[in-house]
GUSENU-281112 format. One line per field, with one value per atom (N, C-alpha, C): x, z, y; residue number from 1. Coordinates in steps of 0.05 Angstrom, whole numbers, padded with zeros to 5 digits, always signed. Layout:
N
xx <- (X/...) .
zz <- (Z/...) .
yy <- (Y/...) .
resi <- (NUM/...) .
# end
This chain:
163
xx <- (+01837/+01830/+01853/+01868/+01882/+01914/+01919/+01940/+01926/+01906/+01886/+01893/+01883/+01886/+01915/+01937/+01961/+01969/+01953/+01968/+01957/+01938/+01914/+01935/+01932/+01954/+01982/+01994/+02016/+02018/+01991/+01980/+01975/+01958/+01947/+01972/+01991/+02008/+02033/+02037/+02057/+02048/+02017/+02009/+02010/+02002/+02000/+02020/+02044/+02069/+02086/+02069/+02075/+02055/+02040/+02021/+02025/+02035/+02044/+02074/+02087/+02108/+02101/+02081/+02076/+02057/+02048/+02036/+02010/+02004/+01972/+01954/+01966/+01958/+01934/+01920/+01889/+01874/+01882/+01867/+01864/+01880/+01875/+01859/+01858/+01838/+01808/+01816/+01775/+01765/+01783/+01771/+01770/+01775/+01776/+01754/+01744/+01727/+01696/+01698/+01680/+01667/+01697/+01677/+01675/+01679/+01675/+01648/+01637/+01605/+01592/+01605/+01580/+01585/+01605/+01605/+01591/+01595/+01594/+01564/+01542/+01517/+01516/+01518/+01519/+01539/+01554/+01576/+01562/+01549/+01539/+01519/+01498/+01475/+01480/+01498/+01511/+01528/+01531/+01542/+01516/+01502/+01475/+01461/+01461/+01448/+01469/+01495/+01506/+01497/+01500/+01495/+01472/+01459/+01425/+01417/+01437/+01444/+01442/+01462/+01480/+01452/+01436/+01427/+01392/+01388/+01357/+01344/+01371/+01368/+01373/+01352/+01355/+01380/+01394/+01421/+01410/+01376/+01373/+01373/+01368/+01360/+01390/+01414/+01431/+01447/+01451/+01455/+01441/+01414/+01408/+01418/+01418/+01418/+01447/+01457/+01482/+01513/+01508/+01516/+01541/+01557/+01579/+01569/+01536/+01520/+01508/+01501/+01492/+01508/+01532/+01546/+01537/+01543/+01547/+01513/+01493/+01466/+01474/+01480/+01492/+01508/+01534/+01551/+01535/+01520/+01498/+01476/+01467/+01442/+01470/+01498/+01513/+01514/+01523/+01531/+01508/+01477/+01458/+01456/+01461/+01458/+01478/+01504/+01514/+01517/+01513/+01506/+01480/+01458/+01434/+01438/+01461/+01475/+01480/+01463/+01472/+01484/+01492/+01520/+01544/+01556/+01587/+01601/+01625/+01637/+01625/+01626/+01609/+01588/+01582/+01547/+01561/+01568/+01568/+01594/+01615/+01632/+01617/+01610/+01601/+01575/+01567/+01543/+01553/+01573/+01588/+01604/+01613/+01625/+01601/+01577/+01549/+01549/+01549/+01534/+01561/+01582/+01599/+01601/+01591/+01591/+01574/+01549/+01517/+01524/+01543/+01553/+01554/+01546/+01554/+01578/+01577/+01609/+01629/+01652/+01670/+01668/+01661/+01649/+01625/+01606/+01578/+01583/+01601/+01614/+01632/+01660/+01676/+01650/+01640/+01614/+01603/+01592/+01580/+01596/+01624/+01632/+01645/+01650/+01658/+01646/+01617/+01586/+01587/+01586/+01590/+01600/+01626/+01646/+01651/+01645/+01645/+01622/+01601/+01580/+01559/+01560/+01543/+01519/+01500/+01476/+01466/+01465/+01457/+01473/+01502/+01516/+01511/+01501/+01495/+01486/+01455/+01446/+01468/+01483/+01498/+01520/+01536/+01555/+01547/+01521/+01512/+01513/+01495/+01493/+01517/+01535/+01569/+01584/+01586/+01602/+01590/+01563/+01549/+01544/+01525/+01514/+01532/+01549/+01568/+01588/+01593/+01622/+01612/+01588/+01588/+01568/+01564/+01552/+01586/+01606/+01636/+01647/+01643/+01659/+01634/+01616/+01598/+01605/+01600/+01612/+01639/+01646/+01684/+01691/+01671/+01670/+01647/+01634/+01608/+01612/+01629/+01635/+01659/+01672/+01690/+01669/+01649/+01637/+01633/+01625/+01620/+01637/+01657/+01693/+01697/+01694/+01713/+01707/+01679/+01665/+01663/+01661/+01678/+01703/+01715/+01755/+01756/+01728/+01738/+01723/+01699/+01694/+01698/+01724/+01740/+01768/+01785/+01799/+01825/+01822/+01838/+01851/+01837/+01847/+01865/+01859/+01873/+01905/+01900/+01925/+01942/+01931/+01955/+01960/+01963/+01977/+02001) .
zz <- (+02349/+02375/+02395/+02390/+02413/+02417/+02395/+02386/+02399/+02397/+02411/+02444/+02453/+02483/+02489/+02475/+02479/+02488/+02469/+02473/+02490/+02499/+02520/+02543/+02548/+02568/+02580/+02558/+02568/+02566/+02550/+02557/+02596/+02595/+02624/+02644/+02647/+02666/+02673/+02645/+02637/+02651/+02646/+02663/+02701/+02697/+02731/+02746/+02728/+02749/+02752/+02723/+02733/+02752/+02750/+02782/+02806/+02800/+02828/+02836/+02819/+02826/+02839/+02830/+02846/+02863/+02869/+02892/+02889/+02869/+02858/+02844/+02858/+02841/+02851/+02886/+02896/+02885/+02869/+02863/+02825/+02819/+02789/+02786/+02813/+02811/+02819/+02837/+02840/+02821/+02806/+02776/+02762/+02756/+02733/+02747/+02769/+02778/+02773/+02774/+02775/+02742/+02726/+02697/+02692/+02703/+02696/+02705/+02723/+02734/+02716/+02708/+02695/+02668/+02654/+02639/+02614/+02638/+02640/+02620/+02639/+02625/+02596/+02588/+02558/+02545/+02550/+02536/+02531/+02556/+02569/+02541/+02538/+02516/+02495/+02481/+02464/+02448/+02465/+02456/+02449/+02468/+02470/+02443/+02431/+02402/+02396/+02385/+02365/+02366/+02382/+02376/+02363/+02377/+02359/+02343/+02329/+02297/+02279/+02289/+02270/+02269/+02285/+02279/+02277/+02278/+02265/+02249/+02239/+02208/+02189/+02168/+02145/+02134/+02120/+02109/+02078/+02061/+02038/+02051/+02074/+02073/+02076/+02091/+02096/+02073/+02060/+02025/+02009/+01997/+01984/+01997/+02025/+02029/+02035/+02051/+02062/+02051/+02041/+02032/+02011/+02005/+01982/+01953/+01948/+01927/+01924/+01949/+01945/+01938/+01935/+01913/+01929/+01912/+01916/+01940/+01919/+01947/+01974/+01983/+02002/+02020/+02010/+02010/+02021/+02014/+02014/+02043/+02041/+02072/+02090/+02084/+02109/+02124/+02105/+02108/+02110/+02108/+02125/+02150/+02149/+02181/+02197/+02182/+02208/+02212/+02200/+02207/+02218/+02226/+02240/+02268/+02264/+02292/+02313/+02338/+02368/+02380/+02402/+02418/+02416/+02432/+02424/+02414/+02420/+02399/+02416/+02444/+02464/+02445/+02428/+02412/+02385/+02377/+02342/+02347/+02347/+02338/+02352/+02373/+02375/+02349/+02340/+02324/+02296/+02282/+02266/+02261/+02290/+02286/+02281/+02295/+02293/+02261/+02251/+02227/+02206/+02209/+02192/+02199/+02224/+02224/+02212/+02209/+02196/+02166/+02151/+02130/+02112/+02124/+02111/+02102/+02081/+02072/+02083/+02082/+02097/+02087/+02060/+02044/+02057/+02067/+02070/+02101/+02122/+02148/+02145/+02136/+02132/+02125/+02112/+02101/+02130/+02142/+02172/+02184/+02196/+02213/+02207/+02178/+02175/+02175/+02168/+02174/+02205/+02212/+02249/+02260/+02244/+02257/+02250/+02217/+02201/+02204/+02198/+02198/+02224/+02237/+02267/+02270/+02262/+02255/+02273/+02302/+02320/+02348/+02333/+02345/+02335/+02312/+02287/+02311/+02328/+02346/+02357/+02380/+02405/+02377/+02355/+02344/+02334/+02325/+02315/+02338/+02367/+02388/+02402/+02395/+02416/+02389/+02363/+02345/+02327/+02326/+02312/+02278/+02261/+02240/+02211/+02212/+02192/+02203/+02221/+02228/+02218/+02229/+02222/+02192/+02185/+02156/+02140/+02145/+02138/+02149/+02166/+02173/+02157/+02156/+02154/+02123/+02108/+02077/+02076/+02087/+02086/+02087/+02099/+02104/+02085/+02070/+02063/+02052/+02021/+02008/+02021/+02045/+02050/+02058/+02076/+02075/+02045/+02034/+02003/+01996/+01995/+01977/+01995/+02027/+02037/+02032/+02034/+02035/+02003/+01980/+01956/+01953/+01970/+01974/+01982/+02012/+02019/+02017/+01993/+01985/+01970/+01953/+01946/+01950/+01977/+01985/+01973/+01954/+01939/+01912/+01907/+01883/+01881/+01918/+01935/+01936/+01949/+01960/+01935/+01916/+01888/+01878/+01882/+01894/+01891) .
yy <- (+01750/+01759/+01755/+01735/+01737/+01754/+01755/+01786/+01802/+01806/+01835/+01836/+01810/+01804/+01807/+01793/+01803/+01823/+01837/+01872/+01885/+01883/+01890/+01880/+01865/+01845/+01854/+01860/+01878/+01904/+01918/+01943/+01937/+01930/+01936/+01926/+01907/+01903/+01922/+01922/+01957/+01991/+01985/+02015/+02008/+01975/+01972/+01974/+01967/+01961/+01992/+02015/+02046/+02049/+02051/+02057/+02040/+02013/+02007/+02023/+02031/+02045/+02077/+02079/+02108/+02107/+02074/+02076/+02079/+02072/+02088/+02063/+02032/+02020/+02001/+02015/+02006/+02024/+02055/+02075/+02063/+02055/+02042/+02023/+02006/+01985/+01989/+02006/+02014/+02029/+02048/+02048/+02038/+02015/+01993/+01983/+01972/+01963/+01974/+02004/+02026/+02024/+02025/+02023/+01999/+01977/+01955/+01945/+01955/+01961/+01971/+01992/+02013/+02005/+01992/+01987/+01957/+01938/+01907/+01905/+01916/+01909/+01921/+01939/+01951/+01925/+01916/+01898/+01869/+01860/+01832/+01840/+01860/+01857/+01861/+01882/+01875/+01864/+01841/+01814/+01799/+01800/+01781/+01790/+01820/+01824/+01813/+01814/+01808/+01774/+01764/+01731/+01726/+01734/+01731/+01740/+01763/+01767/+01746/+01733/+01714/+01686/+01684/+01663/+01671/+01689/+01703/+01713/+01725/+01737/+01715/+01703/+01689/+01694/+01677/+01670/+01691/+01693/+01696/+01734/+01731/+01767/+01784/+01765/+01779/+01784/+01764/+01757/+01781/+01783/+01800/+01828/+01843/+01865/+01877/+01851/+01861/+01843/+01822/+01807/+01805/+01791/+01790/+01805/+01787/+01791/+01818/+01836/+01855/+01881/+01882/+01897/+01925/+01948/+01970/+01985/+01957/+01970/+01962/+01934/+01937/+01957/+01965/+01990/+02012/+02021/+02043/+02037/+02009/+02002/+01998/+01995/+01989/+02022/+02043/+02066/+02083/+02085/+02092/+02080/+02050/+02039/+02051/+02051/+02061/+02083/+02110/+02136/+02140/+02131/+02129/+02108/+02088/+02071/+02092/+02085/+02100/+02075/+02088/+02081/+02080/+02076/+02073/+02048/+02041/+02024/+01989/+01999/+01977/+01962/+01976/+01975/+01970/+01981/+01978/+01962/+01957/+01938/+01903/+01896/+01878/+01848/+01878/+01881/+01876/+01896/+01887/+01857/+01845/+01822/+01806/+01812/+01788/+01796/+01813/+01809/+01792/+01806/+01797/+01764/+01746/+01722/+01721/+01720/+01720/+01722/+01728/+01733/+01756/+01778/+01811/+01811/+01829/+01841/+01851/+01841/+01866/+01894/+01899/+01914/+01932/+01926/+01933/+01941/+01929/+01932/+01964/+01957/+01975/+01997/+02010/+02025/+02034/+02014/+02014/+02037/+02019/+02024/+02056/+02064/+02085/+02112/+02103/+02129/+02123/+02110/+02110/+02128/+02125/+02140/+02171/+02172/+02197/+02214/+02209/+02213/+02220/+02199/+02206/+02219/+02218/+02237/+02238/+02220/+02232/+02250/+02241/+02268/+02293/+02301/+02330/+02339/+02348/+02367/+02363/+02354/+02370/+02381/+02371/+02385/+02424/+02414/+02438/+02462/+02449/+02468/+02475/+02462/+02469/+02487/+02477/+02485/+02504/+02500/+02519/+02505/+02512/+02493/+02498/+02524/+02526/+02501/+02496/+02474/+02450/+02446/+02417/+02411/+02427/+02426/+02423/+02439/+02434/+02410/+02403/+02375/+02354/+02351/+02344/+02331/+02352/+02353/+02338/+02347/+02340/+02312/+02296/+02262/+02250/+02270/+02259/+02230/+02231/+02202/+02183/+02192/+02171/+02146/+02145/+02115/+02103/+02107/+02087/+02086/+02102/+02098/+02072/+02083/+02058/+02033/+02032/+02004/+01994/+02012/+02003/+01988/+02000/+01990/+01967/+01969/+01941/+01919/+01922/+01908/+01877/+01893/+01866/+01868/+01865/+01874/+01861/+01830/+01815/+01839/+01849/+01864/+01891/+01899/+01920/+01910/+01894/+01880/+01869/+01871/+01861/+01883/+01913/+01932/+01928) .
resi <- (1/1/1/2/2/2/3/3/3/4/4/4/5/5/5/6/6/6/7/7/7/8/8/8/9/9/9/10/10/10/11/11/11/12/12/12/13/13/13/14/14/14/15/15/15/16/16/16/17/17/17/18/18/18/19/19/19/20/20/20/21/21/21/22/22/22/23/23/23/24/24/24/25/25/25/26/26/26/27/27/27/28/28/28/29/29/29/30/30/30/31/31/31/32/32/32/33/33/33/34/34/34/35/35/35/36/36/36/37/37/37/38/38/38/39/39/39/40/40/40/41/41/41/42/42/42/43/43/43/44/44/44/45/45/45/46/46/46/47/47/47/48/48/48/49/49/49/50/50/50/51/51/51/52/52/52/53/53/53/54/54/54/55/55/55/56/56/56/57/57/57/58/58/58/59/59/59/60/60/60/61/61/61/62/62/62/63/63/63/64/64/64/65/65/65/66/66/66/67/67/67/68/68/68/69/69/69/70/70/70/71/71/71/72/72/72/73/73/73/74/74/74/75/75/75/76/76/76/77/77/77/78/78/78/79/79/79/80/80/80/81/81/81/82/82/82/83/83/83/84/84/84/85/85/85/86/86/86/87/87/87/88/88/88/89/89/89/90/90/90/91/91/91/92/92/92/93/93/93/94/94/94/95/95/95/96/96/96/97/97/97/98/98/98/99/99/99/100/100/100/101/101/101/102/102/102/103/103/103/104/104/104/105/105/105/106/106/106/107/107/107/108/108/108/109/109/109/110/110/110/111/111/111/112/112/112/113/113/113/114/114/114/115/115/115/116/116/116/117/117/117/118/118/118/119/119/119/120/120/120/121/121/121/122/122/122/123/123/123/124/124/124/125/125/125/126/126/126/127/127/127/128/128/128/129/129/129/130/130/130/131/131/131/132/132/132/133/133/133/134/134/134/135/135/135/136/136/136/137/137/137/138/138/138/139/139/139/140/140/140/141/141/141/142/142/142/143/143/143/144/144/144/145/145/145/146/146/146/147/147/147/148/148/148/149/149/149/150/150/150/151/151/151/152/152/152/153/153/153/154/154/154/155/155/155/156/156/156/157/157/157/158/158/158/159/159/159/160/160/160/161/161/161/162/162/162/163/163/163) .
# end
């Protein structure tokens, strides 16, 4: 995490000190301020689930379903969960860190986070009504098995890496 903050860090001082150079840098802050309003509460509770993840869910349920032990079924409840997951990353990455403290797979996660992203089933209606149902039946297809490949891969990611 804190490599992350780093770069965030001199991400954000780097864009400030271009917008204070053009003068634009009370107009950068009342937007930062603006989504940081509208933003804050979705973040503040989705932290608040992810914590109470980690300590509500039995150690035997996260184990059998989502767990090191649960092997390729796992893989499979990560990659329905997270293609049926709404919200944005505010929501699912928070949630992912709760579970992966709680002790899920990186395996059964990676899976998650990749139907999330691939998949989206409750983006399908607006994709279908903007793009029409040949596109996204084609994009649709086109991503179908990357969640289980991935969450296969990174299942046991020791055996990747000796590569």
């Amino acid at each position: 995490m804190i490599l992350a903050t780093i770069v965030m860090f001199i991400l954000a001082l780097v864009v400030s000190l271009v917008a204070y150079s053009k003068g634009q840098h009370v107009n950068g802050m009342k937007a930062a301020l603006g989504m940081t309003i509208e933003i804050f509460p979705l973040l503040l509770l989705a932290f608040i689930a992810a914590g109470m993840v980690t300590v509500i869910l039995p150690h035997e349920l996260l184990a059998k379903w989502i767990g090191e032990e649960s092997g390729f079924k796992g893989i499979c409840v990560g990659t329905i969960a997270g293609a049926l997951a709404v919200g944005g990353p505010y929501v699912s990455l928070p949630l992912i860190a709760g579970l992966l403290r709680a002790g899920a797979s990186i395996g059964t996660m990676v899976a998650f986070l990749t139907a999330w992203s691939l998949w989206a089933i409750g983006r399908l209606p607006m994709e279908i009504g903007m793009l029409g149902w040949k596109f996204a039946l084609v994009r649709f297809m086109s991503v179908f098995f990357f969640p289980p490949i991935a969450g296969v891969i990174a299942h046991n990611p020791s055996k990747i890496l000796k590569w």
